[in-house]
Structure formats: C-alpha cells, structure tokens
TORPA-444652 format. One record per residue (C-alpha): residue in three letters; x negated, y, z negated. Coordinates in steps of 0.5 Angstrom, whole numbers, plus 500, padded with zeros to 3 digits. Layout:
N
+------+------+-------+-----+
! code ! east ! north !  up !
+------+------+-------+-----+
!  ALA !    X !     Y !   Z !
...
+------+------+-------+-----+
END
This chain:
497
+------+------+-------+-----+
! code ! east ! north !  up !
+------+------+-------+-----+
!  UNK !  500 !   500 ! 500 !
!  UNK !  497 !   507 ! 502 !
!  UNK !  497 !   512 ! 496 !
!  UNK !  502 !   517 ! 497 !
!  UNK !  506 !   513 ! 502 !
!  UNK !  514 !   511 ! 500 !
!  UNK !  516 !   504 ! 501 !
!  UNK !  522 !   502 ! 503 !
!  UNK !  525 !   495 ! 501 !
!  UNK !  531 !   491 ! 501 !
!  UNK !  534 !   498 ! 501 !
!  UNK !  530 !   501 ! 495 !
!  UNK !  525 !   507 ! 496 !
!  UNK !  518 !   507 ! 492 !
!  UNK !  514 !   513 ! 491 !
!  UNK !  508 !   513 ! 489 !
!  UNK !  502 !   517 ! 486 !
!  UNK !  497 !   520 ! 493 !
!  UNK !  491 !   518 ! 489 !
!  UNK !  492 !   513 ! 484 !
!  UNK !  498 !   509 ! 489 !
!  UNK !  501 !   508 ! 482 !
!  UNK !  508 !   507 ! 483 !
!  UNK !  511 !   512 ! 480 !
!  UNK !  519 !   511 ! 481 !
!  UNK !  524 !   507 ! 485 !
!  UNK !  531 !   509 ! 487 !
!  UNK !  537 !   507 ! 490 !
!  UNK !  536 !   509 ! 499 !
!  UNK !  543 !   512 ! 501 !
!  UNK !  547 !   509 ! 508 !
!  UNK !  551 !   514 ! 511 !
!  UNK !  557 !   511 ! 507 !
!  UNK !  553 !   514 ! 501 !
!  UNK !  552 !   520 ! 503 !
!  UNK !  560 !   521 ! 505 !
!  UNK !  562 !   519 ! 498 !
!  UNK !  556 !   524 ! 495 !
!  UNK !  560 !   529 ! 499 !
!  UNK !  567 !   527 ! 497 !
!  UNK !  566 !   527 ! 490 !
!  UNK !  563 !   534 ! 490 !
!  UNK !  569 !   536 ! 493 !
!  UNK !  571 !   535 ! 487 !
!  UNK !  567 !   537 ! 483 !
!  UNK !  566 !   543 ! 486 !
!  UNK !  572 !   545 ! 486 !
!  UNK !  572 !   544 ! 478 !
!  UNK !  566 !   548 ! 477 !
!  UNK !  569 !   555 ! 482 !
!  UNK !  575 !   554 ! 477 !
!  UNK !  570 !   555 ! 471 !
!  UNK !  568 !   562 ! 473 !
!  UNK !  562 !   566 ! 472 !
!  UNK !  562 !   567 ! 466 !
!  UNK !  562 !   559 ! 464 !
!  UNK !  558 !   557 ! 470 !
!  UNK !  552 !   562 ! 467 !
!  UNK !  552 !   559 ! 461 !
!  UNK !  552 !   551 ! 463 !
!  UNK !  547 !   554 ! 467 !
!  UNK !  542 !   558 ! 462 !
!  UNK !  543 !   551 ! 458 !
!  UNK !  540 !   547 ! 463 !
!  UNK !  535 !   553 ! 465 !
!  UNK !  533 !   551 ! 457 !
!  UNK !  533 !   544 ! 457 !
!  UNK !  528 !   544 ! 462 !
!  UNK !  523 !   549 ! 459 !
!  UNK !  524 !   545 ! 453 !
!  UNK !  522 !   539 ! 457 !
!  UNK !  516 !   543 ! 460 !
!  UNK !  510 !   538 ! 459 !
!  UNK !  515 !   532 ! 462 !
!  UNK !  517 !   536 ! 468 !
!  UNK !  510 !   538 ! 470 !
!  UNK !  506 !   531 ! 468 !
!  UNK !  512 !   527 ! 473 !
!  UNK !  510 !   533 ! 478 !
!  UNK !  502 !   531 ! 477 !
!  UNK !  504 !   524 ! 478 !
!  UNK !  508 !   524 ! 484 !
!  UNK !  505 !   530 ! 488 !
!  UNK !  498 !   531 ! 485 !
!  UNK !  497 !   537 ! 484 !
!  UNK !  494 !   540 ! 477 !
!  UNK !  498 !   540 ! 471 !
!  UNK !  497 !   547 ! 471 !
!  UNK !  500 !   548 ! 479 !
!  UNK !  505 !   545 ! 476 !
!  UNK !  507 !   549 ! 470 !
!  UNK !  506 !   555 ! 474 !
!  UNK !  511 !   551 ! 479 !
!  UNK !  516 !   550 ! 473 !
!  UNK !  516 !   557 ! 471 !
!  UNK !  518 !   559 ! 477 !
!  UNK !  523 !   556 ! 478 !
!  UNK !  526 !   557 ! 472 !
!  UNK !  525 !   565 ! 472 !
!  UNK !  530 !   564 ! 479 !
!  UNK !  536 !   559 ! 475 !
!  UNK !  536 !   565 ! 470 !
!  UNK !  536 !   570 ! 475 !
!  UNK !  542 !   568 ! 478 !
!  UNK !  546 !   565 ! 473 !
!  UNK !  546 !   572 ! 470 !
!  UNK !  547 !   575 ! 476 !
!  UNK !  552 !   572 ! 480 !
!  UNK !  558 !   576 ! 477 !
!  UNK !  555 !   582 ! 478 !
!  UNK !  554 !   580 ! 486 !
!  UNK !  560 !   576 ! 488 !
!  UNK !  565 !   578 ! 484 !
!  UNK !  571 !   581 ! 487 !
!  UNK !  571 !   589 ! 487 !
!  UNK !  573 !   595 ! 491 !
!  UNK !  571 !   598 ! 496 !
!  UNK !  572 !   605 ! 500 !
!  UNK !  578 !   606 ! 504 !
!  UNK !  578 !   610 ! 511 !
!  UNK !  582 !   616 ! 512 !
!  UNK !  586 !   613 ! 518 !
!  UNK !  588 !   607 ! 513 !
!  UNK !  589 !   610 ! 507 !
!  UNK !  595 !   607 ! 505 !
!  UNK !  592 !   601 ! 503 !
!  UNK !  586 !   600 ! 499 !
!  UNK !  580 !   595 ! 501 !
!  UNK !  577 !   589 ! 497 !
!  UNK !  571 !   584 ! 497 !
!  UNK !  570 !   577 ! 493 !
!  UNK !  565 !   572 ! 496 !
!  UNK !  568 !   565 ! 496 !
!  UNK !  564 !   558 ! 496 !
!  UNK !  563 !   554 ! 500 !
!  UNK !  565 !   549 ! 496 !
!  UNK !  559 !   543 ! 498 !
!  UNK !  552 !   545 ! 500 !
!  UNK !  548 !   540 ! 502 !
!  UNK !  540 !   541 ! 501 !
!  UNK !  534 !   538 ! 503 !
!  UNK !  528 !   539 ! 499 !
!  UNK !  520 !   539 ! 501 !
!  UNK !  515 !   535 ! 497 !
!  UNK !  509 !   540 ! 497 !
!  UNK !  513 !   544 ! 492 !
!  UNK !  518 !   540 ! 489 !
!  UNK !  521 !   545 ! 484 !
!  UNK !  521 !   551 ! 486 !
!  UNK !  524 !   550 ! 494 !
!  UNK !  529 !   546 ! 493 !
!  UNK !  531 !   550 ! 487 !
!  UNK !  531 !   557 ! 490 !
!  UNK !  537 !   553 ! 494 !
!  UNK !  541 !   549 ! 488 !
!  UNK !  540 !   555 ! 483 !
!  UNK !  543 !   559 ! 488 !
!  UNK !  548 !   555 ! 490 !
!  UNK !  551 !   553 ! 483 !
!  UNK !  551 !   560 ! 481 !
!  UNK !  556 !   562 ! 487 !
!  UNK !  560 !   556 ! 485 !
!  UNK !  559 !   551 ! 489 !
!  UNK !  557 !   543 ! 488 !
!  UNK !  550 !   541 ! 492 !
!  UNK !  548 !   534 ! 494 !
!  UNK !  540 !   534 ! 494 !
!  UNK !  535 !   531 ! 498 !
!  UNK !  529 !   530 ! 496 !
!  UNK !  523 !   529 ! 500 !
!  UNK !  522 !   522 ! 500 !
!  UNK !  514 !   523 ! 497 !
!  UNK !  518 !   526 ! 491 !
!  UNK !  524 !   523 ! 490 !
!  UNK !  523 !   522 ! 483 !
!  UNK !  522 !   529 ! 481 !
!  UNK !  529 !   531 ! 485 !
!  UNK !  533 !   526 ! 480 !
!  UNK !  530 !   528 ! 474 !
!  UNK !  533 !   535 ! 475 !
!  UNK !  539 !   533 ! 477 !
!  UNK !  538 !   528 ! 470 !
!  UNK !  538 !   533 ! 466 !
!  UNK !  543 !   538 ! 469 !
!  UNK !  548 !   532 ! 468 !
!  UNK !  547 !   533 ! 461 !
!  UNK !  548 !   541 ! 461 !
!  UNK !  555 !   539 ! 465 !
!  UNK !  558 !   533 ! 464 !
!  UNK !  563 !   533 ! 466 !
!  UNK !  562 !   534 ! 473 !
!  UNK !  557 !   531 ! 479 !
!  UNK !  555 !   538 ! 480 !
!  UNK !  549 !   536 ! 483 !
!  UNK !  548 !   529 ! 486 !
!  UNK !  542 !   526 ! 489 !
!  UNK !  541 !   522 ! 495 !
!  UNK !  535 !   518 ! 497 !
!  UNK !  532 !   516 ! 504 !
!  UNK !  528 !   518 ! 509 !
!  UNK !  530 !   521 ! 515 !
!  UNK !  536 !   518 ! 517 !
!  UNK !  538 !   520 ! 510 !
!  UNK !  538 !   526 ! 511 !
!  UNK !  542 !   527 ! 519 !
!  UNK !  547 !   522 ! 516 !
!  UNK !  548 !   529 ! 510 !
!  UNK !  548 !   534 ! 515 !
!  UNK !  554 !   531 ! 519 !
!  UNK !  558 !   529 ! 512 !
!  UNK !  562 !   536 ! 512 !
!  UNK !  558 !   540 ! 507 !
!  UNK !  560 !   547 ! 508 !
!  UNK !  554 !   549 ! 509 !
!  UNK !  546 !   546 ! 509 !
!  UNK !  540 !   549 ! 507 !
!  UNK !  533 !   545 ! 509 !
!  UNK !  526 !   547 ! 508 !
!  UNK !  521 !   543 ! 512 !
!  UNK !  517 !   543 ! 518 !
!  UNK !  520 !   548 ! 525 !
!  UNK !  520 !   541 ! 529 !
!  UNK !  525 !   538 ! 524 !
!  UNK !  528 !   544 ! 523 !
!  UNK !  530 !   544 ! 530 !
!  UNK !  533 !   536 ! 529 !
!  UNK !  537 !   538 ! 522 !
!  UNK !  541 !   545 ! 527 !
!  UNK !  542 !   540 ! 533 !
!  UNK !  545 !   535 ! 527 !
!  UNK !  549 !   541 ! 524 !
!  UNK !  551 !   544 ! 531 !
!  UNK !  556 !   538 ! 532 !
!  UNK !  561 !   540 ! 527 !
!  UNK !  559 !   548 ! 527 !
!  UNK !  556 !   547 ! 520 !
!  UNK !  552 !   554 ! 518 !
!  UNK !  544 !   553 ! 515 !
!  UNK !  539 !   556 ! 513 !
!  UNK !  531 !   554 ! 515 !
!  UNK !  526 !   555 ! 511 !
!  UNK !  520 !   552 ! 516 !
!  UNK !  513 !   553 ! 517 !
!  UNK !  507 !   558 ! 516 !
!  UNK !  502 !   561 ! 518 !
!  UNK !  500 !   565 ! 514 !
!  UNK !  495 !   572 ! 515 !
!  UNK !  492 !   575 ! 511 !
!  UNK !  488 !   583 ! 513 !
!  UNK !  482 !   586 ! 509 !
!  UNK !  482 !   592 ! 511 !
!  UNK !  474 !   596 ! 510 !
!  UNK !  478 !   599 ! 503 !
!  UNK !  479 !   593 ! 499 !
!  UNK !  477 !   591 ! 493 !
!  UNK !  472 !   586 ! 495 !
!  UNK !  473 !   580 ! 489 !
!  UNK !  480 !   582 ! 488 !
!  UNK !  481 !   580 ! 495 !
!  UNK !  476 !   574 ! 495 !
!  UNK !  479 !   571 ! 490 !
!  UNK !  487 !   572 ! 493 !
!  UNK !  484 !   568 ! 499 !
!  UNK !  481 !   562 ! 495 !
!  UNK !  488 !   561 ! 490 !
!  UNK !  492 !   563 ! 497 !
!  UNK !  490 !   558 ! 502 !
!  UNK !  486 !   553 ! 497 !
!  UNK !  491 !   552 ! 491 !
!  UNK !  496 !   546 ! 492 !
!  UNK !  490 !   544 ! 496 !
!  UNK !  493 !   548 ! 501 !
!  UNK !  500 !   545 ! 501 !
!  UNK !  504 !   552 ! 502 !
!  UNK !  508 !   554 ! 506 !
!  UNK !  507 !   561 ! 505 !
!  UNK !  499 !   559 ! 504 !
!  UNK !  494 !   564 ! 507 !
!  UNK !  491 !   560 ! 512 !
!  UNK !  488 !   565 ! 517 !
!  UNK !  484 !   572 ! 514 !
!  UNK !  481 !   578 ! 518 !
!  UNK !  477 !   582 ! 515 !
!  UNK !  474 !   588 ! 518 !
!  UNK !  467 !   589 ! 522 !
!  UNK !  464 !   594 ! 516 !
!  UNK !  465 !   589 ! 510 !
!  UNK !  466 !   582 ! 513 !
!  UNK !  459 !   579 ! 512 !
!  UNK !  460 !   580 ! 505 !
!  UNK !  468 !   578 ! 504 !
!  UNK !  465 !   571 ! 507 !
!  UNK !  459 !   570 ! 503 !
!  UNK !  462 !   571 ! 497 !
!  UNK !  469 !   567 ! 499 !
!  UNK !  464 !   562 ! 501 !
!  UNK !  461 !   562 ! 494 !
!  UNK !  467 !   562 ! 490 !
!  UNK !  469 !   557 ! 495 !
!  UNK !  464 !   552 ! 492 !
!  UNK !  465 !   552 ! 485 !
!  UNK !  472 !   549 ! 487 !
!  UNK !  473 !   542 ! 485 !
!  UNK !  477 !   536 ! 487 !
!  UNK !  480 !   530 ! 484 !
!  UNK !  485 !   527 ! 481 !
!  UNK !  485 !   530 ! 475 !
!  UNK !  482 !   537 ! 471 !
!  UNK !  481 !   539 ! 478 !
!  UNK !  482 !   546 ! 482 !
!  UNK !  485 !   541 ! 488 !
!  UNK !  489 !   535 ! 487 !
!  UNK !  489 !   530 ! 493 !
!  UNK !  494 !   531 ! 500 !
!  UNK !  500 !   529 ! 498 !
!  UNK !  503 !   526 ! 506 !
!  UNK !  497 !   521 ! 507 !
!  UNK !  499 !   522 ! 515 !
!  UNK !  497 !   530 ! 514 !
!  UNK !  490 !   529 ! 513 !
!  UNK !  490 !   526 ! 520 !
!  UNK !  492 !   534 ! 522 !
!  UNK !  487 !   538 ! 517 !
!  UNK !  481 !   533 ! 518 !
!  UNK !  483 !   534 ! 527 !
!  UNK !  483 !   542 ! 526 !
!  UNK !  476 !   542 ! 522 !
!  UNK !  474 !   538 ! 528 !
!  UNK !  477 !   542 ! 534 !
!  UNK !  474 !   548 ! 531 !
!  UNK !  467 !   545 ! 530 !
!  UNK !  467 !   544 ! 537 !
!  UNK !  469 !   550 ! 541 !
!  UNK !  464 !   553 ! 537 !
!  UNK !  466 !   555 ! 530 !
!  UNK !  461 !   555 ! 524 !
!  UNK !  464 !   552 ! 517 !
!  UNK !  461 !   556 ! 511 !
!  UNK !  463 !   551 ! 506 !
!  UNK !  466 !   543 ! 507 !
!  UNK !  467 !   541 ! 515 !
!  UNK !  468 !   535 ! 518 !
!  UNK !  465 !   531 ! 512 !
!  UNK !  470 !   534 ! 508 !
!  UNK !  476 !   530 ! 509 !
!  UNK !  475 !   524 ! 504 !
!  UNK !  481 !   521 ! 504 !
!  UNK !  486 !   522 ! 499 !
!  UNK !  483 !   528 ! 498 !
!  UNK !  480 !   534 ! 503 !
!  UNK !  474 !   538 ! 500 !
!  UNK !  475 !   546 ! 500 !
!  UNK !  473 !   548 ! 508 !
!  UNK !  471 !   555 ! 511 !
!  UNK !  471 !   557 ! 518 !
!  UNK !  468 !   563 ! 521 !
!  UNK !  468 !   564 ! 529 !
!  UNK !  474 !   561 ! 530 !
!  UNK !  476 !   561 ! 537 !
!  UNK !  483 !   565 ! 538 !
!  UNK !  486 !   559 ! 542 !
!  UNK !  484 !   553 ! 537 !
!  UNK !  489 !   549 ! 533 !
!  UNK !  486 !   551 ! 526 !
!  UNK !  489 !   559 ! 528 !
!  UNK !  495 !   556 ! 532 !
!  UNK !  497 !   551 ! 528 !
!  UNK !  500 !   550 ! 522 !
!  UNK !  494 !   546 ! 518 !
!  UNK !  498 !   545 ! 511 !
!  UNK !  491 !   543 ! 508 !
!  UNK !  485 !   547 ! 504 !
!  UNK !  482 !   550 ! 510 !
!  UNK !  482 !   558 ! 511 !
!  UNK !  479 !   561 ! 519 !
!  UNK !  475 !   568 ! 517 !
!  UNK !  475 !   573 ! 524 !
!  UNK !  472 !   579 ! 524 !
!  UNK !  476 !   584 ! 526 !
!  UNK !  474 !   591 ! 529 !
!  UNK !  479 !   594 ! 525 !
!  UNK !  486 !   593 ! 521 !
!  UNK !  490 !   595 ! 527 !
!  UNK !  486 !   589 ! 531 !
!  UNK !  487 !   584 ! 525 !
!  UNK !  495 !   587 ! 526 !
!  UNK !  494 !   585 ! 533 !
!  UNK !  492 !   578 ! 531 !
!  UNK !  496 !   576 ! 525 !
!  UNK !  502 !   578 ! 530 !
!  UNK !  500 !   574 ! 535 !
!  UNK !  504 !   567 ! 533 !
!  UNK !  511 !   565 ! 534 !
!  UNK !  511 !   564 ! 526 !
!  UNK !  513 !   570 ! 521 !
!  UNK !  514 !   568 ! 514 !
!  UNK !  510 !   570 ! 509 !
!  UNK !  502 !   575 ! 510 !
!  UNK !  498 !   580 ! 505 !
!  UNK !  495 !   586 ! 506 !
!  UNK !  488 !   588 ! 501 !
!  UNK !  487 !   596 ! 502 !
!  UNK !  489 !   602 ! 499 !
!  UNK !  490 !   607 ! 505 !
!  UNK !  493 !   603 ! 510 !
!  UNK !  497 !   597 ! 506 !
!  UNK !  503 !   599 ! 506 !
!  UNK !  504 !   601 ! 514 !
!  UNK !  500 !   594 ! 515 !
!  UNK !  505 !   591 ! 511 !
!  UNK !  510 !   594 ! 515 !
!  UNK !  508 !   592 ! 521 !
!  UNK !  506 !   584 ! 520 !
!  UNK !  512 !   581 ! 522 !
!  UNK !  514 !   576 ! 517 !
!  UNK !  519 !   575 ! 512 !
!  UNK !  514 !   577 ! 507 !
!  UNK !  508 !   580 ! 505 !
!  UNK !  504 !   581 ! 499 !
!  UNK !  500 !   588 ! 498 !
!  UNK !  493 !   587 ! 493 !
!  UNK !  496 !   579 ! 491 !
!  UNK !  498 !   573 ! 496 !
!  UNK !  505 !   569 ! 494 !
!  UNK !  508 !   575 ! 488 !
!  UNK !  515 !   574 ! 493 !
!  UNK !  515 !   567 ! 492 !
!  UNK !  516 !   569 ! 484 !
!  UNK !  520 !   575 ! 485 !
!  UNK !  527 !   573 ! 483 !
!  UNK !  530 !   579 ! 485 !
!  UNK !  527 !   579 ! 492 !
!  UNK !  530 !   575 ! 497 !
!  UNK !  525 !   569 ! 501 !
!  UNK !  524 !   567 ! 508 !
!  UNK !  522 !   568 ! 515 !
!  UNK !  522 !   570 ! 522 !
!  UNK !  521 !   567 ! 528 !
!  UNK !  519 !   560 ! 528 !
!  UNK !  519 !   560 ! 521 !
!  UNK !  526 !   560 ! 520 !
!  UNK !  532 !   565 ! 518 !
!  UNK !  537 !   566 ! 512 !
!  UNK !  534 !   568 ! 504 !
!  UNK !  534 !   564 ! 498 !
!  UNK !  532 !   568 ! 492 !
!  UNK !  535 !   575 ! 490 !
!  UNK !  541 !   578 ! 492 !
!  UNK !  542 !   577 ! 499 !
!  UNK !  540 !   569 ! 496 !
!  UNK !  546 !   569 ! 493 !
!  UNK !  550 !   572 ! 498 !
!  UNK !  548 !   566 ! 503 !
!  UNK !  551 !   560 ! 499 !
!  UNK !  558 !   563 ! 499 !
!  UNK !  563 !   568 ! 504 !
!  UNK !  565 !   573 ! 505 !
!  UNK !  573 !   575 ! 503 !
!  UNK !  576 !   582 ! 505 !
!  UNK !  583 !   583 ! 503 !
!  UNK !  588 !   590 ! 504 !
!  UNK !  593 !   592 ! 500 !
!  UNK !  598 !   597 ! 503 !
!  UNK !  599 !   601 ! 497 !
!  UNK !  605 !   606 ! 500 !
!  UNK !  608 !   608 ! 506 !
!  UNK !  603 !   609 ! 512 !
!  UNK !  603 !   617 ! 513 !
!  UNK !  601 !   614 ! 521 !
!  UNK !  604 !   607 ! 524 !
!  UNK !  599 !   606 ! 528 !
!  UNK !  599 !   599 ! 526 !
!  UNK !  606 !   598 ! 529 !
!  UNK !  611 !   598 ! 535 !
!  UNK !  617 !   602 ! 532 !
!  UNK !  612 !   609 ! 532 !
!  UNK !  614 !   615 ! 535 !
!  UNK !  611 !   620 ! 540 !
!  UNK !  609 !   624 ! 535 !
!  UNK !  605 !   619 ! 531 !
!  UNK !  601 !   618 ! 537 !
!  UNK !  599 !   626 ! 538 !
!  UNK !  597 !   625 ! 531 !
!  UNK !  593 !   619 ! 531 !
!  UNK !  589 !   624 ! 538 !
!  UNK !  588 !   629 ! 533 !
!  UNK !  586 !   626 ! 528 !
!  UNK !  580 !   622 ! 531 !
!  UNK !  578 !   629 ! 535 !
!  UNK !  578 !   632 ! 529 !
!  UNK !  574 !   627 ! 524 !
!  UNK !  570 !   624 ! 530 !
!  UNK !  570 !   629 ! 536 !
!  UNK !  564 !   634 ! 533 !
!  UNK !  557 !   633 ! 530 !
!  UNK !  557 !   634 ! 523 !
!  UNK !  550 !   634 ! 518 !
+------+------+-------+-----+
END
C-alpha cells in the first residue's frame, strides 16, 4: 500500500498516513443511492433548522465552535496523521476555522435577516422588502490540503444562513471530515444538520445530481469543469474555489527580511500545498541578488520530515510526480536551482526548492505546482512584475512588498485577493470575502458576500395605500399618462450633481 493513497475494499475507504502508511481510518463508501437518501434526509433536516432562527442556529453553532477549540489538540493530532502537516500548521488551520464559524454565527441575522429598503418615487405607495432565504440543502465537496478550514468556510457559512449541508470530503481526509461532522451531531442532536458521505469521484457526481439546492467544491480547475457540467444537467448553482498560481512582487522599496520570510512561509508551509500559496516571485532588478541570496539562505534551515519538522511529506502521492516533472523541465530550459533541484524530490517528501532564471513559458511558471518550490524572476521594474503576475489564466490570490506602490499594484493584480506586507491574511480574514477569478474559479466564501452566497434573495412589496398614478393597471385615464410624462421628464430629464 503506498502511503497516503486511499484504499477502497469490499465497499469501504482506507485512509492512510502519507508518510508512515498507518491506516488512519476506515468508512463506509456512499452509492449514489447513498448520497440521495443523504440529500433527502437533509431536506428534513434543514427545514427543521431555518425554522430555529437565527438566534437558536447561533447558539448551536457557537456551541460547536466551542466544543471544537475545547478539542483543539485532538483535531489537530487527527489532521497531522492524516495529512502530514506540523502539528502547529494544523493548530494554525483550526483556528482559522473557528474564527470564521463564530464570525458567521453572529453575523448571520444582521446579513439575511428581512429588512426594509427604500422605495422610489414612482412607486411610493408600496413599501420594499428584502430577506434571504436558504437553499435549503447545499452540498459540499471538500479539498484534502486544508481539510478544515476549506470545507469549512462553506458549511459554517451555509448552516448560519440556514441550510443543512452534505459534505464530501476528499477521500486522502475523510477521517478529519467525519470528526467535524461528530462533533456538530453533538452541538445539534436532534437533527442530521451535517451528514458526510465518502467515496471517490463517482461519490461526488453522484452528490451534485442528488438535487442540493446549490453545490460549493473546492479542488483542481479540471475537476471543476467536471462538477459544473454534472450540475449543468439539473441547473444546479455552484460555487468554484479552483487553482492558483499565485505571484508575489517585491517592489525595490520593500523590507527585505519581511518579504524574504512571506516568501519561505507563502510557498513553502503545508510543504507547498496551498491553494493560495506564492509559487511565482518578481522582485526587481536593484535588490533581486539580495532577495534571492537571503531567501536561499532561509531556504536551507527549513527542515523535512514526518514529525518536529518545518515541512511535512506530500499528502497525493500521484503530486509528487507533477512537482518533481516542473523541477526537471525548468532545470532543462536553463533554470539554476539556488536550494534543492532535481535531487530534492524523496518521496514521500519534497525538499525546499528555489529556482532562478526561469523561463516564462515553462511548467513550473505556467502551471500549478502544488509543492515547495518557488521560481525567483528579475524584473526591470514593478510595472513588468505587474505584467508578468497577470500574465495567467489564473487569478486567486497574490501579495505585493513595498511601500510607495503597494496599493496601486495590488489593485492591478488580478486576483481575487491580495496581501500587502503578509501572504494568505485574507484567508483568516472572517469579515473579507475568499475567492478568485478567472480559471481560478468564482463565488465567495468568508464574510458578508460568504454568507449571502448560501441563500437567495427574496424581494417583497406591499402596497400600502391607493396609488396616486396606476401605472400598473389597464383601467388608467389619459391624465395618469401625461402625469407619468411628467414626472419622468421632471425627476430624469435633466442633469443634476
């Protein structure tokens, strides 16, 4: 059994520890049957929880965002085992997550709850309402490289606007995804609020034709095309959180050791497996010697192992294939690794890597590398980094070091997000909305526009008293139509400041 690879038998999934092959867990895979049945009993089930309200949702749900930092350590030892990553990625991981539960939570009424808007003029006998109403069932299909806090940003979100969620996991962490679900049964009881279903691919399609009123996936962009074309069948509404490529510019005003150090936690940390990890860095011509001598130098204190180490091994034993052909194709189109190189793929682990001269057009710029790797380009200037960082179908997340500049450069990034002076704050950032553009997907998890995303809009009018001009109505009279002339002409017909 290769470490790290699930195993299904006789109708049951095996996960594994990627580095020690220790079997971590086992569970039950769901049949498309399964999955409907899943979906059904959510119905149910989520009915039962919008008609709690917000208040009684954000108390079950601040219980569970409590139940789980009281269970902090045993979160994070179950994620270390099962992904590999440092215990403290994993703390760091969990308390993300929970900062975003308890942010929607308390947040929720304040966002969806019904309230009054503004009418117009032309309509002032009726008054104008707005309230968000759930979906009722969403469906979520979760990555493995940040097993908690991905999935969750969607199921916290989605259970404080009031729907029941079935979930997914990846099938390299399915035992992480039923001990969340675990422990919210024992917030809410009484209903199946959150039910988990395991499996491999099929596991998944077979979710987005159950009828969920509307399916959130994080994952690769070619999968993503797979789950929109599943949900195209039945009209069913998604939202994409798909690769990265993410760039970083270090502008010739930027502090050197602050940049130098984002860079080494940006696309090294999680061994490199981040979606909205740096893998791509330009940095001027005037300080890029420097920047790569000392990023170099940090580079090689970093250590690799299973345990006490900076890096932990690749969790997806097939990715180790894609990072170690990227090294390779870069090395022979002329690149010069500073630190690591063709001999630092040793599987299951991969040893820090930094490439310079790069070329524009190979895999390791092009393509989503998902490892500890990180390509240094001299640029000429912050306008040509600009150029360059835009230069991908992919657009999710970026960071800029500088001061003079930052903003204006993070503005012209196009991604979904971008640091200035740090690399991943959005991702932590409970009251900013998470995702990107392009190839890199579309919708928002996190935040306000998070929220909103996992119900719909309802409008309602009331017609207050009788209406001063019937527009809507055939039975009008000729002066109501020399009135309604008028009244456009006088309210739209001239500029005003």
């Amino acid at each position: 059994m290769t470490p790290g690879m699930p195993v299904i038998d006789d109708g049951k999934l095996t996960s594994t520890n990627p580095a020690t092959g220790e079997t971590v867990g086992t569970f039950p895979v769901a049949t498309a049957d399964d999955v409907a049945l899943a979906v059904r009993r959510a119905r149910q089930a989520g009915a039962w929880w919008a008609g709690l309200g917000f208040a009684a949702r954000r108390e079950r749900l601040r219980h569970w965002r409590t139940l789980l930092a009281q269970r902090l350590e045993e979160l994070t030892a179950l994620v270390h085992r099962e992904t590999g990553k440092p215990l403290f990625d994993a703390a760091v991981e969990a308390a993300s997550a929970l900062e975003h539960i308890d942010w929607a939570a308390n947040n929720a009424k304040r966002v969806l709850g019904p309230r009054r808007v503004r009418t117009r003029l032309l309509v002032a006998e009726h008054s104008a309402h707005l309230e968000y109403r759930p979906y009722g069932v969403v469906g979520v299909i979760g990555p493995w490289n940040y097993p908690v806090l991905t999935p969750l940003g969607s199921i916290g979100y989605a259970l404080a606007a009031g729907n029941a969620v079935v979930f997914k996991p990846s099938e390299y962490t399915p035992a992480v995804g039923q001990w969340l679900a675990d422990v919210l049964a024992e917030a809410v009881p009484e209903h199946p609020v959150l039910q988990v279903v395991h499996g491999l691919g099929d596991t998944g399609a077979a979710l987005c034709r159950a009828g969920v009123g509307k399916l959130g996936f994080t994952g690769s962009t070619a999968t993503a095309r797979t789950v929109m074309a599943a949900c195209a069948e039945t009209l069913t509404p998604v939202l994409i959180e798909a690769g990265g490529k993410d760039a970083m510019i270090v502008d010739e005003d930027a502090d050197l050791d602050l940049a130098v150090d984002a860079a080494l936690w940006g696309g090294m940390s999680n061994a490199g497996q981040t979606c909205v990890g740096i893998e791509r860095v330009y940095v001027v011509s005037a300080i890029h010697d420097e920047f790569v001598a000392r990023l170099a130098a940090g580079a090689r204190k970093l250590t690799v192992g299973a345990e006490n180490a900076h890096l932990g091994p690749i969790t997806m034993p097939g990715q180790i294939d894609v990072i170690r052909r990227h090294i390779d194709d870069a090395l022979a189109r002329g690149a010069r690794a500073v630190v690591g190189g063709a001999d630092a793929v040793q599987p299951p682990y991969v040893y820090p890597t930094v490439l310079v001269d790069v070329p524009d057009d190979a895999a390791a710029i092009r393509e989503e590398t998902f490892g500890p790797t990180l390509t240094v380009t001299r640029v000429a200037d912050a306008d040509e980094a600009l150029v360059k960082a835009n230069a991908l179908p992919y657009g999710l997340g970026g960071a800029v070091f500088g001061h003079r500049r930052a903003i204006a450069l993070a503005r012209g990034m196009r991604s979904g997000m971008t640091s200035i002076n740090s690399v991943f704050t959005f991702a932590g950032m409970s009251t900013l909305p998470f995702g990107g553009v392009g190839e890199s997907g579309f919708g928002r998890i996190h935040g306000e526009d998070g929220l909103r995303e996992f119900a719909v809009a309802k409008s309602i009018t009331f017609r207050r008293m009788p209406s001063p001009l019937p527009i809507l109505s055939f039975f009008r009279k000729p002066a109501h139509e020399r009135l309604l002339i008028r009244a456009v002409k006088t309210l739209y017909g001239r500029n005003r400041s």
